[in-house]
VOSE-231906 format. One record per residue (C-alpha): x, y, z. Coordinates in pm, 1 decimal. Example, Ala and Ser with C-alpha at 12.3 -4.5 7.8 and 13.67 -1.06 7.14 Angstrom:
BEGIN
xx, yy, zz
1230.0, -450.0, 780.0
1367.0, -106.0, 714.0
! end
This chain:
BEGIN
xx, yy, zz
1808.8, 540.0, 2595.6
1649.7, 758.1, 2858.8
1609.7, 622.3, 3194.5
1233.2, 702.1, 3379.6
1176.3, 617.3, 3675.2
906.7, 404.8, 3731.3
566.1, 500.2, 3928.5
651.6, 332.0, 4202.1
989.9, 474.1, 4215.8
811.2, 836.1, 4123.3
593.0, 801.4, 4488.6
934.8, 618.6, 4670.0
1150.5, 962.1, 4567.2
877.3, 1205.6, 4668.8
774.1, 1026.3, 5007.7
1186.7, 1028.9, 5078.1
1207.7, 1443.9, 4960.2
856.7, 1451.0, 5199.8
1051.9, 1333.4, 5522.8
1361.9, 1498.3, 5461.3
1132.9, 1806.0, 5491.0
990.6, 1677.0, 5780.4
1320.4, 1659.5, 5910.0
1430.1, 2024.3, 5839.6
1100.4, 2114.0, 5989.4
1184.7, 1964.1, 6301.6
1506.1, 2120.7, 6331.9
1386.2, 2446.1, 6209.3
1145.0, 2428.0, 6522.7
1394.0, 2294.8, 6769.9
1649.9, 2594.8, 6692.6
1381.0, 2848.0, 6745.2
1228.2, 2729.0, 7014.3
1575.8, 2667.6, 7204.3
1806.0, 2886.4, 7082.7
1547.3, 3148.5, 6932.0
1759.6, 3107.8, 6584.8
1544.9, 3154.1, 6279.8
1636.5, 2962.0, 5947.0
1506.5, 3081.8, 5646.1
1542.5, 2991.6, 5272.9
1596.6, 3276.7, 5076.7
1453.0, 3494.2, 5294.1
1114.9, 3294.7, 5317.6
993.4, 3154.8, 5658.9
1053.1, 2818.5, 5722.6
921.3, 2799.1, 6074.7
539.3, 2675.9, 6113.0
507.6, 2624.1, 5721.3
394.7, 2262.6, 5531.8
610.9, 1987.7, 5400.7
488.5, 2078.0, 5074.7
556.7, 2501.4, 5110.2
893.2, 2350.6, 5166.5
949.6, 2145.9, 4896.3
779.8, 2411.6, 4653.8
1049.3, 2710.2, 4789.2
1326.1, 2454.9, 4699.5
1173.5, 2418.8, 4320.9
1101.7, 2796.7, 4296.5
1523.3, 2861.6, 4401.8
1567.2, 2758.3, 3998.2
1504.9, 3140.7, 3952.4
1828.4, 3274.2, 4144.5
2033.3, 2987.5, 4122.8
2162.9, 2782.1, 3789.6
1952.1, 2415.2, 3908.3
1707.9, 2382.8, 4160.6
1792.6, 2376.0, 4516.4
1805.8, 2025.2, 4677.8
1654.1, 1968.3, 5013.6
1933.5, 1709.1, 5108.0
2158.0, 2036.7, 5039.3
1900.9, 2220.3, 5283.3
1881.0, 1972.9, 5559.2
2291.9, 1912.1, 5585.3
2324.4, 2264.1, 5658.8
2067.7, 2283.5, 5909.5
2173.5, 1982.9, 6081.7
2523.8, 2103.2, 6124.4
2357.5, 2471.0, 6262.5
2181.9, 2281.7, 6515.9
2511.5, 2129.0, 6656.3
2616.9, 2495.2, 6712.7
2573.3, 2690.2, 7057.2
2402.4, 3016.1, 6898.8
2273.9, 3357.6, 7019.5
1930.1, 3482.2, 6876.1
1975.4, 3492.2, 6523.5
1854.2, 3494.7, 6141.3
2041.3, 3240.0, 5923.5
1971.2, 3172.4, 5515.9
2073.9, 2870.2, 5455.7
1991.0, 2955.6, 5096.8
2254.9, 3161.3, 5097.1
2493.3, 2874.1, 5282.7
2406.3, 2686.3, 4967.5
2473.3, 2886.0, 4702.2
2812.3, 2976.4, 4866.3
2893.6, 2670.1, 4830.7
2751.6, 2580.9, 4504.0
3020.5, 2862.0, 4389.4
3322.4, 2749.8, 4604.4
3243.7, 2387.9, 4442.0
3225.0, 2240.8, 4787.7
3073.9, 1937.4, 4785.4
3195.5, 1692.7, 5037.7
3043.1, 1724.2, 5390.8
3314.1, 1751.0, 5584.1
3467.4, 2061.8, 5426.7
3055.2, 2210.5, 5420.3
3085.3, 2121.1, 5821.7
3411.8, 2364.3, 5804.4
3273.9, 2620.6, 5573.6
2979.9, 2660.9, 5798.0
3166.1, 2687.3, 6114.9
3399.3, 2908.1, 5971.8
3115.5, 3161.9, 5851.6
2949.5, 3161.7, 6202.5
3222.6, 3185.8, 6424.2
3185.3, 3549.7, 6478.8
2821.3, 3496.0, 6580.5
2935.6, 3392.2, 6910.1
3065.2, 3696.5, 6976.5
2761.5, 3885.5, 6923.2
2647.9, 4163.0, 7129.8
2379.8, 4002.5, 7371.5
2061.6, 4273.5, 7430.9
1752.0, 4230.7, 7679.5
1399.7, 4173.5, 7534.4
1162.2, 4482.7, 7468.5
805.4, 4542.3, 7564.0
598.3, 4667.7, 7278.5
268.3, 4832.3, 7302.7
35.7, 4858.0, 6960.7
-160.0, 5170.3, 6971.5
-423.9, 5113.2, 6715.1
-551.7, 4793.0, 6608.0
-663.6, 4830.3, 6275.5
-500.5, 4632.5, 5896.1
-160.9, 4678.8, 5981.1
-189.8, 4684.1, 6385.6
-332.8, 4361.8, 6355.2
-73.7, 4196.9, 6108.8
151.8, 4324.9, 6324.6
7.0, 4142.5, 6651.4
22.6, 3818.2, 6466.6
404.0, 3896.7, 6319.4
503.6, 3992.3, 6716.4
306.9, 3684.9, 6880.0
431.5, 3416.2, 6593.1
836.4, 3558.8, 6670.5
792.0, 3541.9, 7034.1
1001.4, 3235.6, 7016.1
1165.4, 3268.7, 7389.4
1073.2, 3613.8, 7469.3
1415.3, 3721.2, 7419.3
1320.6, 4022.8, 7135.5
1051.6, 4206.3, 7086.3
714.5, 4110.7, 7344.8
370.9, 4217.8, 7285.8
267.1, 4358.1, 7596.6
-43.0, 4558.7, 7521.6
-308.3, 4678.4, 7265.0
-481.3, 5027.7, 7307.3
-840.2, 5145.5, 7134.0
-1055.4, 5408.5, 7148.2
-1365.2, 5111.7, 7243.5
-1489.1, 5073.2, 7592.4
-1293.3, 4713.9, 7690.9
-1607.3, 4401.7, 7803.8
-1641.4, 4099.8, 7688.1
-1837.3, 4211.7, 7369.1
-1550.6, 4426.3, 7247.5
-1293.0, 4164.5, 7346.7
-1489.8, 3890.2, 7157.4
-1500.9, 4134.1, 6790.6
-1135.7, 4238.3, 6886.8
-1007.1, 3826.6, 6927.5
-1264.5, 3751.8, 6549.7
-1045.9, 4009.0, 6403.6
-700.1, 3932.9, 6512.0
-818.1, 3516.3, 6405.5
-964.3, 3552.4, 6103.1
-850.2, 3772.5, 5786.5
-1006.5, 3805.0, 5478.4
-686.3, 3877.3, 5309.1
-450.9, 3707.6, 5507.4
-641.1, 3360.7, 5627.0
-679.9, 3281.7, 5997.7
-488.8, 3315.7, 6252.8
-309.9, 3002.7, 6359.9
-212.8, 3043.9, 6669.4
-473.4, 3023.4, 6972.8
-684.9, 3311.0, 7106.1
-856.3, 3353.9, 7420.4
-1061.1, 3608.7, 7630.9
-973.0, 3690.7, 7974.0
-1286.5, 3955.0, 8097.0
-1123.0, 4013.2, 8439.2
-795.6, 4118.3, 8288.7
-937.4, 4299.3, 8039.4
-686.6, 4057.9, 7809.7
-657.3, 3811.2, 7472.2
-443.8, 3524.2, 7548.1
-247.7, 3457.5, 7221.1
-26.6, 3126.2, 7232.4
-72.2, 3153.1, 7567.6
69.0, 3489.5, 7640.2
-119.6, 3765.1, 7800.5
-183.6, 4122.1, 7606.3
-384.6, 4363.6, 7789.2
-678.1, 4544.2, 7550.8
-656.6, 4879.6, 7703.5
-880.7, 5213.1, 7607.4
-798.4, 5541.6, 7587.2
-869.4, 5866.5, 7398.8
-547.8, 6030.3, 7422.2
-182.3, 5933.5, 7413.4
-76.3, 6053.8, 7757.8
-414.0, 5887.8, 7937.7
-218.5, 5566.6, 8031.1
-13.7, 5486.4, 8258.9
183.4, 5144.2, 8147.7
378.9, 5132.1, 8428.4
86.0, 4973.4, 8619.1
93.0, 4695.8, 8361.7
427.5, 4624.4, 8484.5
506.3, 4759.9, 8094.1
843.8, 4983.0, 8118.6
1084.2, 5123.4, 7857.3
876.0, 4981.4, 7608.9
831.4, 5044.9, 7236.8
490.1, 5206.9, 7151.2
387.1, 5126.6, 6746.7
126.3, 5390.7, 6640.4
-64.7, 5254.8, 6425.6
-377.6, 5495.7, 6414.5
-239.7, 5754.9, 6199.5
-419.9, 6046.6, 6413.4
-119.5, 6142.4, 6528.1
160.8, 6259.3, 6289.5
389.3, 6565.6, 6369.9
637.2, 6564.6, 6639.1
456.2, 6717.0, 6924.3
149.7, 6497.0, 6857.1
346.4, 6234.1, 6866.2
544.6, 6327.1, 7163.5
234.9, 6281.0, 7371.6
301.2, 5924.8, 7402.8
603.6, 5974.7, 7550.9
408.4, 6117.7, 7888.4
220.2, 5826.4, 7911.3
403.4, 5576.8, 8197.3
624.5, 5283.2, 8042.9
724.1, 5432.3, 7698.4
1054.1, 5493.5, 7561.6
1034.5, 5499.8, 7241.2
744.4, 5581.6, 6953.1
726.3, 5409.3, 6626.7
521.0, 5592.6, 6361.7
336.0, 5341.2, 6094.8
258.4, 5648.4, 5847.5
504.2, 5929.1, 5675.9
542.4, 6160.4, 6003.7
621.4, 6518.8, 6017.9
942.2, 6638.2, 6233.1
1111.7, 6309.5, 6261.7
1287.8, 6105.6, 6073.4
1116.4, 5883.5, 5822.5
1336.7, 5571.2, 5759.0
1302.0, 5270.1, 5558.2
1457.0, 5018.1, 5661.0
1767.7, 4899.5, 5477.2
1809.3, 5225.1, 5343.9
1856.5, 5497.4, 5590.3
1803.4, 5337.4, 5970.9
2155.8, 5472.8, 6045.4
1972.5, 5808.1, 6092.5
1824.4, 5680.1, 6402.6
1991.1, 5530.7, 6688.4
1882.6, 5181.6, 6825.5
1755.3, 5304.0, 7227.1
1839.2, 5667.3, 7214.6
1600.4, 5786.4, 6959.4
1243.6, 5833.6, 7077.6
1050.1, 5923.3, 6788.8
1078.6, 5748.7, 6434.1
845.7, 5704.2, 6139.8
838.4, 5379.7, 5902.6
719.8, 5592.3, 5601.3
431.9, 5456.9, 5447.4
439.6, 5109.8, 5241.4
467.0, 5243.3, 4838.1
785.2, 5498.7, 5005.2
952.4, 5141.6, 5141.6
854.6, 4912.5, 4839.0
1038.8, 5154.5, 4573.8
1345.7, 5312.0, 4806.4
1506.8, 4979.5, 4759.6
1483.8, 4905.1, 4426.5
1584.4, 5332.4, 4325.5
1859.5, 5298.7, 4580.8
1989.8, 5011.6, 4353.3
1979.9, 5219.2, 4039.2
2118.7, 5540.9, 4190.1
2374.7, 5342.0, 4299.5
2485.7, 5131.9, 3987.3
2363.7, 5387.9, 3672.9
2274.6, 5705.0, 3843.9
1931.2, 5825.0, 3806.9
1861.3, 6141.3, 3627.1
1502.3, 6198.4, 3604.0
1172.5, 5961.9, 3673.7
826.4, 5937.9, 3720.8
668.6, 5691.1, 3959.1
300.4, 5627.6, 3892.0
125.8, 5348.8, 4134.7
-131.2, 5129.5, 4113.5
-260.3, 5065.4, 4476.7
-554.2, 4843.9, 4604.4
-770.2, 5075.2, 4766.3
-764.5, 5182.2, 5127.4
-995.4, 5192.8, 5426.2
-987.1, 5550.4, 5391.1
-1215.2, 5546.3, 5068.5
-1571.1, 5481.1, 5011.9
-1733.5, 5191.3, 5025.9
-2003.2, 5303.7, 4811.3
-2024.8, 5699.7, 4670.3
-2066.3, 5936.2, 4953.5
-1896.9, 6265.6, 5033.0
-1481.4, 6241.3, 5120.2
-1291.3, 6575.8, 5182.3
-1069.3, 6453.9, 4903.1
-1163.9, 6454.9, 4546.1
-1275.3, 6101.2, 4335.9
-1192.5, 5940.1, 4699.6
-1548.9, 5961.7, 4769.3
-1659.6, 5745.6, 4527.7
-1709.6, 5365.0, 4544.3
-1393.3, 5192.4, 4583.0
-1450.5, 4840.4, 4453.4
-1613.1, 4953.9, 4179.9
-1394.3, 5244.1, 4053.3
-1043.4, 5296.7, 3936.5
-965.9, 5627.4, 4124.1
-684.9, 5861.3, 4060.9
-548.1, 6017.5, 4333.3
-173.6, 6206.2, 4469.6
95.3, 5996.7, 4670.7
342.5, 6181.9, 4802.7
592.6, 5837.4, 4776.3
799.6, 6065.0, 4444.6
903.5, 6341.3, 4732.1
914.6, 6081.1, 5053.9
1181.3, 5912.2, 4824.4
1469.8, 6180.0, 4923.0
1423.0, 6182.9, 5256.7
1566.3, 5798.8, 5244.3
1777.1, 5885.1, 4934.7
1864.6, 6254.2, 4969.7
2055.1, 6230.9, 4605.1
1726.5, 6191.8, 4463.3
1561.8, 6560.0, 4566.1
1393.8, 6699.2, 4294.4
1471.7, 6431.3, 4039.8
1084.2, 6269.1, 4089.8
704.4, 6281.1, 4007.9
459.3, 6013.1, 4141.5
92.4, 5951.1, 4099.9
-124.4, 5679.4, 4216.6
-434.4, 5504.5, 4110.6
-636.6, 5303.7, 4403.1
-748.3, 4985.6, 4192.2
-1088.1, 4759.7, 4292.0
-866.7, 4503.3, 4474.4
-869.9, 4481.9, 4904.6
-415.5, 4415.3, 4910.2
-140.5, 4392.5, 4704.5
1.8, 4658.5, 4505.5
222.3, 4771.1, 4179.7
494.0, 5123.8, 4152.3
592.9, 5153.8, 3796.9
986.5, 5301.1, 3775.7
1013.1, 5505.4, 3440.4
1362.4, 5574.4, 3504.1
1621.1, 5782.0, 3247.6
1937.3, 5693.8, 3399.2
2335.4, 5862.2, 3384.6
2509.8, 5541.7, 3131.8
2337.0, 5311.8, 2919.9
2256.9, 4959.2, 3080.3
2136.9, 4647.0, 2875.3
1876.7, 4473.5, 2972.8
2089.9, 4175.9, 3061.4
2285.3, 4403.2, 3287.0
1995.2, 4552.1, 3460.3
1838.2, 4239.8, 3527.9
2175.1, 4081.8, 3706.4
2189.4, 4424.9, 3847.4
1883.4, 4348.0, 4008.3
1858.2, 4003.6, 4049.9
2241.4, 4061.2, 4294.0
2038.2, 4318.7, 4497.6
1795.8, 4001.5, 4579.1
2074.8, 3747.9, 4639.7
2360.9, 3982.1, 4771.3
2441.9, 4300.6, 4984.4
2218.1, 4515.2, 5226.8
1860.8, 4501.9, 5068.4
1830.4, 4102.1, 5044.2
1504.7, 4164.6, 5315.0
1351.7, 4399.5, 5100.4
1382.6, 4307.6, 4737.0
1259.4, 4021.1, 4620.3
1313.4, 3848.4, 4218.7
1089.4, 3665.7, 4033.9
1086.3, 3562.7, 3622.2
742.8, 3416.9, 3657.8
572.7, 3558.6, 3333.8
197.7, 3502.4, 3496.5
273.1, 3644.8, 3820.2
-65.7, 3873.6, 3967.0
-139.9, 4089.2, 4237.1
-284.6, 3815.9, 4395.8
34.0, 3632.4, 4402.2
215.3, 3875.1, 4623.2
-21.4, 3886.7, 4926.0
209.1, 3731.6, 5263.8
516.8, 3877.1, 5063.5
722.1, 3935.3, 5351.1
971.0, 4119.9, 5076.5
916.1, 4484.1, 5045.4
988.1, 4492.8, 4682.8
906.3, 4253.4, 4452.8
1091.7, 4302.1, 4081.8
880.9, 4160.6, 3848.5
1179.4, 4048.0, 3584.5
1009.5, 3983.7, 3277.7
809.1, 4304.0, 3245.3
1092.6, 4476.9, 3245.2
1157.8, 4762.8, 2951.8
1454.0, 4914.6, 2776.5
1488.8, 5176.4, 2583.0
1631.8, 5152.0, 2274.3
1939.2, 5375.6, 2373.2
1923.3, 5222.8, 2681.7
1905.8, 5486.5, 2917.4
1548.1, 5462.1, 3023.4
1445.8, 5271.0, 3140.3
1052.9, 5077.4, 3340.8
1070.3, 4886.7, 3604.4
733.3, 4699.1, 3765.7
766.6, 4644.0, 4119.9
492.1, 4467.3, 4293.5
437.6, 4478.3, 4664.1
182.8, 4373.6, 4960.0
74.7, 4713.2, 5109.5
22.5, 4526.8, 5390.5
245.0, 4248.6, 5500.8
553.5, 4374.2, 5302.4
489.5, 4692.8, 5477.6
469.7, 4511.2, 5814.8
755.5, 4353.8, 5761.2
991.6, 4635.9, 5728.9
775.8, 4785.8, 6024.6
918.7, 4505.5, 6223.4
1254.8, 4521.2, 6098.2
1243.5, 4887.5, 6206.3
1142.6, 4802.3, 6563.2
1407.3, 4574.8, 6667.6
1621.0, 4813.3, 6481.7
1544.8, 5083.4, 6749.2
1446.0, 4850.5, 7044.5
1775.8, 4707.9, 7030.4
1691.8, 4345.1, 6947.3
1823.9, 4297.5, 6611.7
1969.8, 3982.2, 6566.3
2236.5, 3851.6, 6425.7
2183.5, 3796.8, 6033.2
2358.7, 3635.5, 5784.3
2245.5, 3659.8, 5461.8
! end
C-alpha cells in the first residue's frame, strides 16, 4: 500500500521547505552584503528573489540532475560557506551539490570537509580595487545595465556606477523621464530598488548611491575628473561611435581608462565572453567591443561543436524581436523592408553574426552564412544552427554533449539547458544565460552528421549579462568563481 500524506501533512511539509528557503535567503543576503560573496543555484540569482522562485529553481534542477534538488541539500552548503572568511566571490552551490551527489557523500561532516577542501584556494585569491564605471548612452541595454551595476553594488568593492551621459539638456524634467525609465520596464518589470532626483547635483539616487546624469555631444566634452571619477571604465552604449578612432575619443575625456563597446566595433577586438577574452588584457587594454547579442548567444554553443565534432559547413538563420532601429509604423529607413511597421511585419533582413563568429572562433572563417528575420515581438530571440559536422554524433551524444557544456567547463555562464517541450520566447526574457539550448527541438540527420540546433536567447538581458562579465573582465574585478 502506498503511503500519502495527508492534507495537513501536505501544508506542514511545504510551510517547513518555505522557511528553509527563508533561511537560505537570509544567508544568501548576509554573505553578500558582508563578504560581497554571491551564491547562485545553477547559475540563477539567488540574492533579492522570493521563497517561492527558490523553491521552483530547486524543482526545475530535475533537468540536469537524476532527482530534484533538495533545499535541505541547498541550505547545508550555504550554511557551512557562511562560516568561511571569503574574498568577493561567485559560488554555485548547485554545483557543490551535484559534486557530491556523484562522490556519494552524504553525511555532513565529510560535506563540511568537501567544501572546505574545494575553497581553500579562494583565500588566496588575488585581491583588486573597485572600478568606476561611466554609461555613455542610456537607452535598452544602458539601462539594464544601470540596474545590473546598482543591484551588484553589494560593498562597492567591483564595479561602481559613477555616472550616466546623454545628449538631453540635464533639469528636473529630464531627470524625472530619465528616473520613469530606469523604474519601470515594459519588458523587464520595475525597478526594485529606490530612485530619487537630486536637481542641484544634477543626480538619480539609486539604493542610495549617487550617479551624476551628465550631457554632452561629443566623447571628449567631459571632463570626469571633476566628478572625482578616475581610471574608470566608460560602457558605450549609443552605438554612434564604432571604429577605433571614434572610439578613441573617449579616451581624451578626463577620468577614463578604458572603453567598452556594446555593438560589433571596427579596429578592436570583439570578444565574447567565455570564448575569446584572453585577447584582451584585464587594465591594459583600452578599447574592447562586446559584439552584439545574436554573435554572443551562438559563439558558445558553435564553440562546443567545433570543439567535440568539428564543424564543416553551416548556416545560421535568426529569428530576432525587432529593434528600436525599425519602424514603428511604415515610413522611409535607409535600409530595405526595415522601414516598414515592425509589430506588424515579419521582416527579413542581413546579420552579420555568420562572419562576427570567426573573429571569436577563428577556425570557423569561411565555414558560415547567417540571415535574420526581426519577428513582431519587443525581446527575446531564437538562432537556428544547421550544422554538417566532421564524425557522426547521435542524438543522445549531442544532447549530453550539450547538456556538460551547461553543467561543466568554461561556458557554464553562457549556455543554459532546458527539456521543457512548451518553452516560448516569452519564457526566456531575464535569462541571464547567453545561450539557451532548447533540447527537445533538437534534429538529426539520418547519417548523423547534420545536424539543427534551436538556441533561444534574451537580446537584451542575456546580452547584458555577458556585457557585464566583460567589464569586470577588463576592469580587473572578476571574482573568484567556482562553478
Amino acid at each position: 500500500m502506498i503511503h500519502t500524506l495527508t492534507f495537513e501533512e501536505e501544508i506542514q511539509n511545504y510551510t517547513d521547505h518555505q522557511r528553509a528557503a527563508a533561511k537560505l535567503m537570509e544567508i544568501v543576503s548576509d554573505l553578500w552584503f558582508k563578504q560581497s560573496v554571491e551564491l547562485v543555484l545553477f547559475r540563477n540569482q539567488l540574492f533579492d528573489r522570493r521563497m517561492s522562485f527558490i523553491l521552483q529553481l530547486h524543482q526545475q534542477s530535475s533537468a540536469l540532475l537524476d532527482r530534484n534538488l533538495s533545499i535541505w541539500e541547498t541550505l547545508h552548503i550555504a550554511s557551512v560557506i557562511q562560516e568561511m572568511e571569503l574574498p568577493p566571490s561567485r559560488i554555485d552551490i548547485g554545483t557543490f551539490a551535484t559534486e557530491m551527489r556523484a562522490g556519494r557523500i552524504e553525511d555532513q561532516e565529510s560535506r563540511k570537509f568537501f567544501i572546505y577542501k574545494k575553497l581553500a584556494t579562494v583565500i588566496h585569491h588575488r585581491a583588486f580595487e573597485p572600478k568606476d564605471v561611466v554609461l555613455y548612452g542610456f537607452g535598452r541595454i544602458g539601462r539594464l545595465l544601470a540596474r545590473e551595476l546598482i543591484g551588484k553594488a553589494g560593498g562597492g568593492k567591483q564595479l561602481r556606477l559613477r555616472a550616466i551621459v546623454t545628449r538631453d539638456r540635464v533639469d528636473q524634467q529630464t531627470l524625472e523621464k530619465r528616473a520613469n525609465l530606469l523604474r519601470q520596464d515594459s519588458i523587464h518589470g520595475d525597478f526594485e530598488g529606490t530612485i530619487e532626483i537630486d536637481v542641484y547635483k544634477q543626480a538619480l539616487i539609486i539604493n542610495g548611491i549617487s550617479v551624476y546624469i551628465l550631457s554632452a555631444q561629443a566623447p571628449e566634452d567631459i571632463d570626469y575628473m571633476t566628478y572625482d571619477i578616475r581610471d574608470a571604465l566608460l560602457i558605450d552604449n549609443t552605438g554612434a561611435f564604432r571604429d577605433v578612432q571614434q572610439l578613441a575619443r573617449h579616451l581624451q575625456a578626463g577620468g577614463i581608462r578604458q572603453v567598452l563597446l556594446t555593438a560589433p566595433g571596427k579596429g578592436i577586438p570583439n570578444i565574447v565572453y567565455g570564448v575569446n577574452e584572453s585577447q584582451v588584457q584585464p587594465l591594459t587594454t583600452s578599447l574592447c567591443s562586446a559584439a552584439s547579442c545574436t554573435t554572443n548567444a551562438i559563439s558558445p554553443v558553435l564553440a562546443v561543436i567545433e570543439k567535440e565534432l568539428g564543424i564543416r559547413r553551416g548556416h545560421i538563420e535568426t529569428v530576432h524581436a525587432y529593434t528600436n532601429d525599425q519602424n514603428l509604423v511604415d515610413n522611409m529607413h535607409k535600409k530595405t523592408r526595415r522601414g516598414r511597421a515592425a509589430a506588424l511585419n515579419m521582416v527579413i533582413t542581413e546579420t552579420g553574426a555568420g562572419s562576427a563568429v570567426a573573429k571569436a572562433i577563428p577556425s570557423l572563417a569561411g565555414k558560415l552564412t547567417s540571415n535574420a528575420i526581426r519577428v513582431p515581438v519587443p525581446n527575446g530571440s531564437l538562432a537556428i544552427l544547421q550544422l554538417e559536422v566532421e564524425r557522426q554524433c547521435p542524438k543522445q551524444e549531442l544532447l549530453a554533449i550539450l547538456k556538460n557544456a551547461a553543467l561543466n567547463g568554461d561556458l557554464v555562464e553562457q549556455i543554459k539547458y532546458e527539456e521543457n517541450a512548451d518553452l516560448v520566447s516569452s519564457d526566456i526574457i531575464g535569462t541571464t544565460a547567453a545561450a539557451v539550448i532548447d533540447a527537445t527541438a533538437t534534429i538529426v540527420s539520418s547519417d548523423e552528421k547534420n545536424i539543427t540546433l534551436y538556441v533561444w536567447y534574451d537580446n537584451e538581458c542575456g546580452y547584458t549579462h555577458q556585457v557585464m562579465r566583460l567589464a569586470r573582465h577588463l576592469a580587473g574585478v572578476r571574482r573568484f568563481t567556482y562553478y
